[in-house]
Every structure is written in structure tokens, then in C-alpha cells.
C-alpha positions in Angstrom: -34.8 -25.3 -72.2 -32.6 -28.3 -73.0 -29.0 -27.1 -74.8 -30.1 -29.8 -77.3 -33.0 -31.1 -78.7 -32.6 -33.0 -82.4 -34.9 -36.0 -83.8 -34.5 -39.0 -86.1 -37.1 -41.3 -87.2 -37.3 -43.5 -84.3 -35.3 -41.4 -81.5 -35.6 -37.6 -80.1 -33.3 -37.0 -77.8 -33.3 -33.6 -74.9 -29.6 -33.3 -73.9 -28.8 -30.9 -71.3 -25.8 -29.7 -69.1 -25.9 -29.9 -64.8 -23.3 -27.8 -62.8 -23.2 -30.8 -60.4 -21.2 -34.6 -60.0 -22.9 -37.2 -62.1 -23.7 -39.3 -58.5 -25.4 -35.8 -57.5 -27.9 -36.2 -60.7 -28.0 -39.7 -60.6 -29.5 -40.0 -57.2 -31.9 -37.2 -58.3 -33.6 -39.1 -60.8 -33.6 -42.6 -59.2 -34.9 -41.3 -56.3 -38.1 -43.5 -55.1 -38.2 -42.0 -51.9 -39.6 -38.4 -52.8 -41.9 -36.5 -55.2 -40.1 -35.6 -58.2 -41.4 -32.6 -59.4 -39.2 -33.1 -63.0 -41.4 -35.8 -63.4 -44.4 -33.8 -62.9 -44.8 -34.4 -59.1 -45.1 -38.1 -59.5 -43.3 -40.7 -57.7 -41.7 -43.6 -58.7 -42.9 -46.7 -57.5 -40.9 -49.9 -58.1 -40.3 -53.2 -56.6 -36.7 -52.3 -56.8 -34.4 -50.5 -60.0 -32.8 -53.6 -61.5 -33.5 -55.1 -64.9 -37.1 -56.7 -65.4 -38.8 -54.7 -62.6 -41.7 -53.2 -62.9 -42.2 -49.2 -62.4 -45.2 -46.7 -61.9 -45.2 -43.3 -62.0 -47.9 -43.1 -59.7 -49.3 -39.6 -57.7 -48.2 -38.5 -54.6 -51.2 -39.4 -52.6 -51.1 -43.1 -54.6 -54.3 -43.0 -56.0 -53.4 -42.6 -59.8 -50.7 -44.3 -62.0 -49.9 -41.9 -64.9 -47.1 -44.2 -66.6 -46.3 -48.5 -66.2 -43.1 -49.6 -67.7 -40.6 -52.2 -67.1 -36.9 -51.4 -65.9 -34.8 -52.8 -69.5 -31.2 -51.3 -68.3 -30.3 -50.3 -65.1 -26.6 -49.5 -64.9 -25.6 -47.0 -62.4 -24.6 -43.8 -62.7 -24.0 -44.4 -66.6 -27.3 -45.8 -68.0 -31.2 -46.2 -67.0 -34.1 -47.3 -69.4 -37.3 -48.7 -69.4 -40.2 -49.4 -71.0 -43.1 -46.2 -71.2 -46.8 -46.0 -71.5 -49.5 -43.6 -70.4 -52.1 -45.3 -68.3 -54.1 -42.8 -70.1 -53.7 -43.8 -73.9 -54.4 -47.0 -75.6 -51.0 -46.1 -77.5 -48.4 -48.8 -77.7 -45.7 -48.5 -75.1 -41.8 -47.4 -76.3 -38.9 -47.1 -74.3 -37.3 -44.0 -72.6 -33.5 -43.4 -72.1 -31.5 -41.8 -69.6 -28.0 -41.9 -70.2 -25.0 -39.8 -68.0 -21.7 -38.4 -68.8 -19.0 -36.9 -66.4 -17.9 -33.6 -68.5 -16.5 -30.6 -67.7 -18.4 -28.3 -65.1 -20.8 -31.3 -64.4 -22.6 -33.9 -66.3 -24.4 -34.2 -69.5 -27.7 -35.4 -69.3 -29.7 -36.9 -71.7 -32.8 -38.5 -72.5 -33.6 -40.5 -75.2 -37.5 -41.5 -76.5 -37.4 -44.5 -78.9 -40.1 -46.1 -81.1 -42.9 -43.4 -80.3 -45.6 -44.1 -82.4 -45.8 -41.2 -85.0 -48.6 -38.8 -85.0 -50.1 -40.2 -81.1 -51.0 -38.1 -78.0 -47.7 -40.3 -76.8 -45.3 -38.7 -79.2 -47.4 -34.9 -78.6 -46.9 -35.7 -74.8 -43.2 -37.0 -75.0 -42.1 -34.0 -76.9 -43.4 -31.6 -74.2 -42.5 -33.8 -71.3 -38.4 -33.9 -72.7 -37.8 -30.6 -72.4 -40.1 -29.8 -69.1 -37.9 -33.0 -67.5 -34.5 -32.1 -68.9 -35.3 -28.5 -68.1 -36.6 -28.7 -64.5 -34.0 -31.9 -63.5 -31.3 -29.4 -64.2 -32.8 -26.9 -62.1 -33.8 -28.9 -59.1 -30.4 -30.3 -59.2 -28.5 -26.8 -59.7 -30.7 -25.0 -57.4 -33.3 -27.1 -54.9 -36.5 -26.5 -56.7 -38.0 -26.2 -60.8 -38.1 -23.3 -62.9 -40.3 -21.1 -62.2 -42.6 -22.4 -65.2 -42.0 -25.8 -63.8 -43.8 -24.5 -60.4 -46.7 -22.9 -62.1 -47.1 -26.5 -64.7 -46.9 -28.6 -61.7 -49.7 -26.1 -59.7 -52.3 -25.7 -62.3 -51.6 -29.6 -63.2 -52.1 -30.1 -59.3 -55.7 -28.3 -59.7 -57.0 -30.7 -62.4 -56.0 -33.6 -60.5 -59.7 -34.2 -59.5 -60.3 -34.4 -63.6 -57.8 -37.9 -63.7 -59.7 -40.3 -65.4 -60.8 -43.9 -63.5 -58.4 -45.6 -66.3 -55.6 -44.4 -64.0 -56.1 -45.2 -60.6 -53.9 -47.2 -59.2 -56.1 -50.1 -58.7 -56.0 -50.6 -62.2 -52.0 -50.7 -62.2 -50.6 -52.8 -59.5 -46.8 -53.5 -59.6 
């Protein structure tokens, strides 16, 4: 669970400590090479991590995009943001923050949700997502793998794959 979780009315932030250098979980969650598992197994697809690109969260096997956004602040390995909206949703998109800190015994993690519109399946979502992402980052970082409720989420989400809906294939989402 994150060490810190608070709210205002247009942020919630998940802040967390990692035993490991800031270039350790910085690589982690740029990664575009590799399934992520803190992001729910997806992988991120991008024309490159600079300001103005594009980025999908898409499935491993490619067929389904679960989240498009565009890259606002790229500034490594201090600062990352970008635009966020579920492929899934008709909600309006707002904008996700990662933001680094060198402290002692590792680095402080933290991610920021901004302008989530009140009340949606985005902000529901969101909530849940911050702490399974802050909680299973740290661990794959720490340890190699998720928490062990990470690895039964990402299995039984894994079974229901099948259920995606034809919104969110890929097709419908290019970069």
C-alpha cells in the first residue's frame, strides 16, 4: 500500500518509498521494451518519450489499447507526465504525474492524477489503479516481481481479456 495517499480537489496523489537509486526506478517505469506488470501487464507503446509524443498502453499481444495519451513533460529521472484516457470510457482525458526524488534509503516516488472528472468510472479506476501501481512498482523494483495480490489482479485480469470490448483494439488507436 502506498506510505501516502491524500486528495485535493483537482489532484490525488500515491507517494511511496523504493529501497533502490532513482536511475534503478526510473528505467522501471519508462521501460517500452517489456510488459509492465505495475501497469497491469500493459506495455507502453510510443513513438519515442519526449514532449508531444504520443503513448498507448496497449496489451501485450498488441491487439487492445487500454489508455492514449500524449507525453506533456518528459524530464529524466526527475519528472514524467502525460495526458490519460481509457480507451474504454467516453470520459474526458486528465493528466497523470510521475515525479522522483533521491532520499534517503532510495527514492520517493510519486504519482500525481490531476483534473479527474468527479464522480466517473475514470476517477473510481484512477483511485484503484494509484495504489495497485505505486504498490506493485515498488515491489518489482525492490524484489523482481509484484505483490503477491498484484500476481493474482494481473491473472484473473489476464482471464477476462477475451471480454475487452471492440472500442479498444488497437486498430482503433493508432500512434
Amino acid at each position: 500500500m502506498p506510505e501516502d495517499t491524500e486528495a485535493n480537489a483537482d489532484q490525488t496523489f500515491f507517494r511511496v518509498t523504493i529501497r533502490a537509486p532513482i536511475h534503478k526506478v526510473w528505467a522501471e517505469l519508462t521501460r517500452t521494451d517489456a510488459i509492465l506488470p505495475f501497469f497491469f501487464n500493459s506495455v507502453c507503446d510510443t513513438s519515442g518519450l519526449k514532449e508531444g509524443a504520443p503513448v498507448r498502453m496497449r496489451s501485450k499481444d498488441g491487439k487492445y489499447t487500454s489508455v492514449v495519451g500524449e507525453v506533456l513533460e518528459f524530464e529524466p529521472p526527475y519528472r514524467y507526465a502525460h495526458t490519460f484516457r481509457f480507451t474504454s470510457l467516453d470520459d474526458p482525458p486528465c493528466v497523470v504525474r510521475y515525479r522522483l526524488k533521491e532520499v534517503d534509503g532510495g527514492t520517493e516516488f510519486t504519482l500525481i492524477n490531476e483534473n479527474v472528472a468527479a464522480g466517473s468510472k475514470s476517477e473510481k479506476y484512477m483511485t484503484q489503479g494509484g495504489t495497485f501501481i505505486t504498490t506493485n512498482l515498488k515491489a518489482l523494483v525492490e524484489t523482481g516481481k509484484p505483490t503477491m495480490g498484484g500476481r493474482i489482479a494481473l491473472f484473473m485480469m489476464g482471464l477476462f481479456a477475451p471480454f475487452t470490448p471492440k472500442r479498444c483494439r488497437s486498430e482503433h488507436w493508432p500512434l
